[in-house]
C-alpha positions, -999 to 999 in steps of 0.1 A, spaced: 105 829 94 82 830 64 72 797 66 60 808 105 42 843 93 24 823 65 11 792 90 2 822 114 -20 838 84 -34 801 77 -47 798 116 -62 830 118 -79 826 80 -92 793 87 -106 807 125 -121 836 100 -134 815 73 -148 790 104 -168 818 118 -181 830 88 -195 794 80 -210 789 114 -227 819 119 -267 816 126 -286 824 110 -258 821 83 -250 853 64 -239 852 29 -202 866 20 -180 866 -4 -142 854 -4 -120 879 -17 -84 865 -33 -55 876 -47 -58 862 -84 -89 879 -97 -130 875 -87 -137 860 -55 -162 836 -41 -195 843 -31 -207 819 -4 -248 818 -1 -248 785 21 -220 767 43 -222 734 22 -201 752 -7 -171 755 10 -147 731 29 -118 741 48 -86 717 47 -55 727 61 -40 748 32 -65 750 9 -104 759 6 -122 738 -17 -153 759 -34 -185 744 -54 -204 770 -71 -238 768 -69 -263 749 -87 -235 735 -107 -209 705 -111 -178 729 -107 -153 733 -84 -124 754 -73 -96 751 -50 -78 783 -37 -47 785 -9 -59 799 22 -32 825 11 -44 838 -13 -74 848 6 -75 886 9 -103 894 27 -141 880 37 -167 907 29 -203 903 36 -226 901 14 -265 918 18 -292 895 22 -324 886 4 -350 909 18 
């Protein structure tokens, strides 16, 4: 039953996350997770989706970070540049 709720909460994360990339023009936003500061997301080339996980490059940088898609919390948006 867990295993079910928690592939439920990947579909509808990834369907979020997916939106969030694809959005035009794109909007910057920030991943919120359960383990401390989140992500912010200025373009749609930082972030790639796999099936459990979210892989993350910051930007302007050679790092990297890979987070479960649950321990995703929430998406918030993020103001743009005027």
């Amino acid at each position: 039953m867990v295993r079910k709720i928690a592939l439920e909460y990947n579909v509808c994360m990834i369907e979020q996350l997916r939106e969030h990339l694809r959005r035009e023009p794109f909007q910057p936003f920030r991943i919120v997770t359960t383990s401390g500061p989140g992500f912010d997301v200025l373009t749609p080339e930082e972030v790639a989706i796999a099936e459990t996980y979210l892989f993350y490059c910051y930007p302007r940088s050679d790092r990297s970070a890979t987070v479960r898609l649950t321990q995703i919390v929430a998406l918030e948006s993020m103001p743009t540049a005027a």
